[in-house]
C-alpha positions in Angstrom: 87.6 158.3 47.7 85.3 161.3 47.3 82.5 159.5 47.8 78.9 161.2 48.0 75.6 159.3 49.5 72.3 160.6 48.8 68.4 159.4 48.0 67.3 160.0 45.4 64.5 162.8 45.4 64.1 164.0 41.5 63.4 162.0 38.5 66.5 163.2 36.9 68.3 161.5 39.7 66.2 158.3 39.5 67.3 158.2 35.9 70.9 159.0 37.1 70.7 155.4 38.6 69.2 153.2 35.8 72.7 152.6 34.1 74.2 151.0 37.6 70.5 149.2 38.4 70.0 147.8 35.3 73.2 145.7 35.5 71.2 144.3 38.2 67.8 144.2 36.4 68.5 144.2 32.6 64.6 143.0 32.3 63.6 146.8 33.3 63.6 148.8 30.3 64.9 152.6 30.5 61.4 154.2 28.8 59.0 155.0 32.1 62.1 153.9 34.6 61.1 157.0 36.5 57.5 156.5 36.4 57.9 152.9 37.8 60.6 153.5 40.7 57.8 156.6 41.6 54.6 153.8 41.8 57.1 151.7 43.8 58.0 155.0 46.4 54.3 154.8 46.7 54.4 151.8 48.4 57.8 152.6 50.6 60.2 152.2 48.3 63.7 154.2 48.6 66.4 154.7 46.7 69.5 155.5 47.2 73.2 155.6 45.3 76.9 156.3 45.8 78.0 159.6 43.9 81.9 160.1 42.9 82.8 162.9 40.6 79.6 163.3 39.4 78.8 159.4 38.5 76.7 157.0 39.9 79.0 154.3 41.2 76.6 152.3 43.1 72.7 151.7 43.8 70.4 150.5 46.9 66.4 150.4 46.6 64.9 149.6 50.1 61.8 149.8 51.9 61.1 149.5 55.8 59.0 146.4 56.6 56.8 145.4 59.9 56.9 141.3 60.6 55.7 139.1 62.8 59.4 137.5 62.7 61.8 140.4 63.3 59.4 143.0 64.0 60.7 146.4 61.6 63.5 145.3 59.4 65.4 147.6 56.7 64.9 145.5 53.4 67.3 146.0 50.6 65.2 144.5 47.6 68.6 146.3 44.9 72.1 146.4 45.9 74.7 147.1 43.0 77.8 148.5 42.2 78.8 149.4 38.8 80.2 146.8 36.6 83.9 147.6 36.8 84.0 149.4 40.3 83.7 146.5 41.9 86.0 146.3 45.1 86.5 150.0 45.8 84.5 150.5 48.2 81.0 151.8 46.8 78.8 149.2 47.6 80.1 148.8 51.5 79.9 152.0 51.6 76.2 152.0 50.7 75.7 149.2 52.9 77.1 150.7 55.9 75.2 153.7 55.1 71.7 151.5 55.1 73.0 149.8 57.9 73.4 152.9 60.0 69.8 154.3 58.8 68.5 150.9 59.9 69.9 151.3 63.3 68.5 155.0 63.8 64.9 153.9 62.5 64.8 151.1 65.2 65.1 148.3 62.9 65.8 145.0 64.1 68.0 144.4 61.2 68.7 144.7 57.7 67.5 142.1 55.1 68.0 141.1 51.7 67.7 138.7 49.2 70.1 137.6 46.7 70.2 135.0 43.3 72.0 131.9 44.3 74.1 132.5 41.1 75.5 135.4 42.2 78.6 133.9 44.4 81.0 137.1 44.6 78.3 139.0 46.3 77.9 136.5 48.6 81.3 137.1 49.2 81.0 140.3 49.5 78.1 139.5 52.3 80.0 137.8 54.5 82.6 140.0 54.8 79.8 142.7 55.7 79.4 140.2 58.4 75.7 139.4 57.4 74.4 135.5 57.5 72.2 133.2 55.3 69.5 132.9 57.5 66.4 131.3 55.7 65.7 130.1 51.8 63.6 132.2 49.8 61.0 129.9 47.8 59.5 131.1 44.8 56.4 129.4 42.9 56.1 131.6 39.4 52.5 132.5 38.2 51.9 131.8 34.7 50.0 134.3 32.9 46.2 133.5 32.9 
């Protein structure tokens, strides 16, 4: 598979990714996608996607965080692989590709979160070898 990894640096290639990360977050609309993924690389956000012949197959946004729990962790707030290329090998690659970045930067380990609806990437965890090791509890905020 002539598979390409790469960050993204340019807007155009921020925009390249919106058609794989909105199947992830169809709540972000495409108008000012740049604009917001650059407010977010202001805070330490990354982002970073598979390329084969010439089309974004797959998309990670990550950030490295300091804890008191794990001490610097690599935390993968988007993983996704295009709907359809699924199970070829775009997403582990990605992950394997953060993975390794997390080891070189002295990360503890690599972290994410993901919907308890979403069963196959579970799957798709476990073989990665990664574990369930705490719930994430979340208390909306009602607008004012």
């Amino acid at each position: 598979m002539p598979t390409t990894l790469h960050e993204a640096q340019t807007d155009a290639e921020i925009e390249a990714c919106y058609p794989v990360l909105s199947q992830l977050r169809p709540h972000v609309p495409p108008e000012g996608f740049a604009a917001l993924v650059r407010r977010l690389m202001e805070g330490g956000y990354k982002m970073a996607y598979a390329l084969d012949e010439g089309t974004v197959r797959a998309v990670a946004g990550y950030r490295y965080l300091d804890q008191l729990v794990r001490g610097r962790v690599l935390y993968v707030d988007d993983l996704v692989t295009e709907e359809g290329m699924r199970s070829r090998g775009y997403g582990e690659a990605l992950l394997t590709w953060l993975y390794d970045l997390a080891r070189t930067s002295q990360c503890t380990a690599l972290e994410l979160d993901s919907g308890v609806h979403r069963a196959e990437a579970h799957r798709f965890y476990f073989r990665q070898r990664m574990t369930i090791s705490a719930f994430h509890f979340v208390r909306p905020i009602s607008p004012a």
